[in-house]
C-alpha positions as CSV (number, residue, x, y, z in Angstrom):
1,X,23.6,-9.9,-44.8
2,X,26.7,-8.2,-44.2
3,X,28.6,-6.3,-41.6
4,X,29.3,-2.6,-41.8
5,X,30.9,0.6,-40.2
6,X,28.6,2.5,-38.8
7,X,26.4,5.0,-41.4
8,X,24.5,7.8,-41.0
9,X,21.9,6.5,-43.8
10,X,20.8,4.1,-41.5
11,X,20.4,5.8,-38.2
12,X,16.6,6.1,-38.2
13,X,16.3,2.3,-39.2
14,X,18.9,1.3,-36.8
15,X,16.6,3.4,-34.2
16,X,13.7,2.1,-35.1
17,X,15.8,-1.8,-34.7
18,X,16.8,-1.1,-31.3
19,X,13.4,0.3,-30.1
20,X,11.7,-3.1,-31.3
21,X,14.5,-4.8,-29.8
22,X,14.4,-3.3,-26.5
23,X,10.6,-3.8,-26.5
24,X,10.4,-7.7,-26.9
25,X,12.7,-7.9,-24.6
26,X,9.6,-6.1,-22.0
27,X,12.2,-3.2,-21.8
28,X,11.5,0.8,-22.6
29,X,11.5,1.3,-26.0
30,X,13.3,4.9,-25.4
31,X,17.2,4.5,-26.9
32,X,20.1,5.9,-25.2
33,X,21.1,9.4,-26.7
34,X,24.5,7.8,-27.7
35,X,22.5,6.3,-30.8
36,X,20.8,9.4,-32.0
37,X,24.9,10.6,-33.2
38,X,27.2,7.6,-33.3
39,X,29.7,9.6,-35.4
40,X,30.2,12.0,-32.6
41,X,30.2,9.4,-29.4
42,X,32.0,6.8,-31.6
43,X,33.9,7.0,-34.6
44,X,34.9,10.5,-33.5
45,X,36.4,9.8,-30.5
46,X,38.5,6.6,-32.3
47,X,36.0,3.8,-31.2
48,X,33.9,1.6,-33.5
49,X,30.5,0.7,-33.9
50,X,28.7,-1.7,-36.6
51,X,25.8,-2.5,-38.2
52,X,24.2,-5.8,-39.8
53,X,22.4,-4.9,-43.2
54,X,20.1,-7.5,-45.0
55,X,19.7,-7.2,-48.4
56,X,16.6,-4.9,-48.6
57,X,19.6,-2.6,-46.5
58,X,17.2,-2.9,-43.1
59,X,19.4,-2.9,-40.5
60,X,19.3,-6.3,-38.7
61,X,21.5,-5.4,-35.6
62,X,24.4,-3.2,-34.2
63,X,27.3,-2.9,-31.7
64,X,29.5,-0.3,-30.7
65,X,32.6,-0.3,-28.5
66,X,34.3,2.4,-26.3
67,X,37.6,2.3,-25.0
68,X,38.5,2.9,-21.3
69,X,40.6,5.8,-20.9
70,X,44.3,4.9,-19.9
71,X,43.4,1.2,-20.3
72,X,43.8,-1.7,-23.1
73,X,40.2,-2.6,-22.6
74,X,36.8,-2.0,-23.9
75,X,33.5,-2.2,-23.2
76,X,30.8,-3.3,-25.5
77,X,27.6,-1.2,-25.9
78,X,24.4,-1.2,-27.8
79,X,24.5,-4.8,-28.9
80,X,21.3,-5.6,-30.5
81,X,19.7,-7.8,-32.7
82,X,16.0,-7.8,-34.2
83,X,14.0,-10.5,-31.8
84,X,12.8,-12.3,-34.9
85,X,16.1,-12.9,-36.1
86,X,17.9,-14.0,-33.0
87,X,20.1,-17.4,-33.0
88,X,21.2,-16.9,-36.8
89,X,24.8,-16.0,-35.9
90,X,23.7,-12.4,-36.5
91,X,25.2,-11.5,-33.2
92,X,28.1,-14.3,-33.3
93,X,28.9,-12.0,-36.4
94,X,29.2,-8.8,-34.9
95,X,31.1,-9.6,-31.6
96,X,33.7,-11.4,-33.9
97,X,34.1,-8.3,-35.7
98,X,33.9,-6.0,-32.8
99,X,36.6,-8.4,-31.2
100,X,38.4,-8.7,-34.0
101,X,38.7,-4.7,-34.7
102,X,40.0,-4.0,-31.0
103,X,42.6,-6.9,-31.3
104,X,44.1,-4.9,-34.1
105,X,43.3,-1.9,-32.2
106,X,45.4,-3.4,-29.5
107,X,42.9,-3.3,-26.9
108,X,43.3,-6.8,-25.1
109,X,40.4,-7.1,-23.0
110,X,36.2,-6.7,-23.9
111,X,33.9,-5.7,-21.2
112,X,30.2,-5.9,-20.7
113,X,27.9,-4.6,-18.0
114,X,25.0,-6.5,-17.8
115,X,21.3,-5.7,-16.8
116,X,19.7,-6.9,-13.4
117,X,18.0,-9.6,-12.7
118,X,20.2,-12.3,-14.2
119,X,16.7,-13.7,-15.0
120,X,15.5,-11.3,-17.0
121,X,19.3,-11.1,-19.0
122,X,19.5,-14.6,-19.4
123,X,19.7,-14.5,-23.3
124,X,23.0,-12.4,-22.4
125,X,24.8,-14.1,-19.6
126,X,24.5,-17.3,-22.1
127,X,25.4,-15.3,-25.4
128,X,28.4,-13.9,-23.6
129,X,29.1,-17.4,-21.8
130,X,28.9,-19.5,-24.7
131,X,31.7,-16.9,-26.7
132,X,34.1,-17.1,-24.4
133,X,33.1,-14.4,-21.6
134,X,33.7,-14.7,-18.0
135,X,32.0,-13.1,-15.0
136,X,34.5,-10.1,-13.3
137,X,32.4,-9.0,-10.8
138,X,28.5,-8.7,-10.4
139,X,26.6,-7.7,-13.6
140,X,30.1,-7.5,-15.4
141,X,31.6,-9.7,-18.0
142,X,35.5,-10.0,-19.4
143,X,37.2,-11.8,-22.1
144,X,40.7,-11.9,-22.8
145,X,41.7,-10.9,-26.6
């Protein structure tokens, strides 16, 4: 596997990823209209956004960051990883890399916003827990880079 900027050879795999993804998670398979052009509502705009690529080039996962306007924080988004492949250090991967690209961006602080129920997001809150991540205010989740 490795860890890649953002292409637009894989955007109908990566599509099809976060559909399946969503779904065994017993959420709507629909995907947020920022995925159908990452160029334009990432890389354009100066923010970053990876992909995990096995070796038959499938695309194991993704994440994306955006930067908040007149701030030296981000926000993670679209943080994915096929259900099957979960607890590999697929996703440790990518949030190292997404953290370490915004330290050298000089962004100092990573955001996430959380789903509701905590229940239902418990894979997250514990992902985000274990790497460091600390809760800011309901639903929302900081670390200091």
């Amino acid at each position: 596997m490795k860890i890649i900027v953002y292409d637009d050879f894989y955007r109908d795999e990566m599509i099809s990823m976060v559909m399946a993804a969503r779904e065994a998670l017993g959420l709507d398979p629909s995907v947020r209209k920022d995925l159908c052009d990452v160029k334009a509502n990432y890389l354009d705009k100066g923010d970053l956004f990876w992909l995990c690529v096995g070796v038959e080039k499938e695309v194991l996962g993704c994440l994306g960051f955006s930067r908040e306007a007149g701030t030296r924080e981000a926000f993670l988004h679209r943080f994915y990883v096929k259900a099957e492949l979960k607890r590999r250090g697929i996703g440790s991967a990518l949030l190292k890399t997404a953290e370490d690209a915004m330290r050298f961006c000089g962004i100092d602080a990573a955001k996430v916003h959380l789903g509701h129920p905590p229940e239902v997001w418990y894979e997250s809150y514990a992902f985000y827990a274990k790497h460091g991540y600390t809760e800011y205010a309901p639903r929302y989740l900081i670390k200091r880079l």
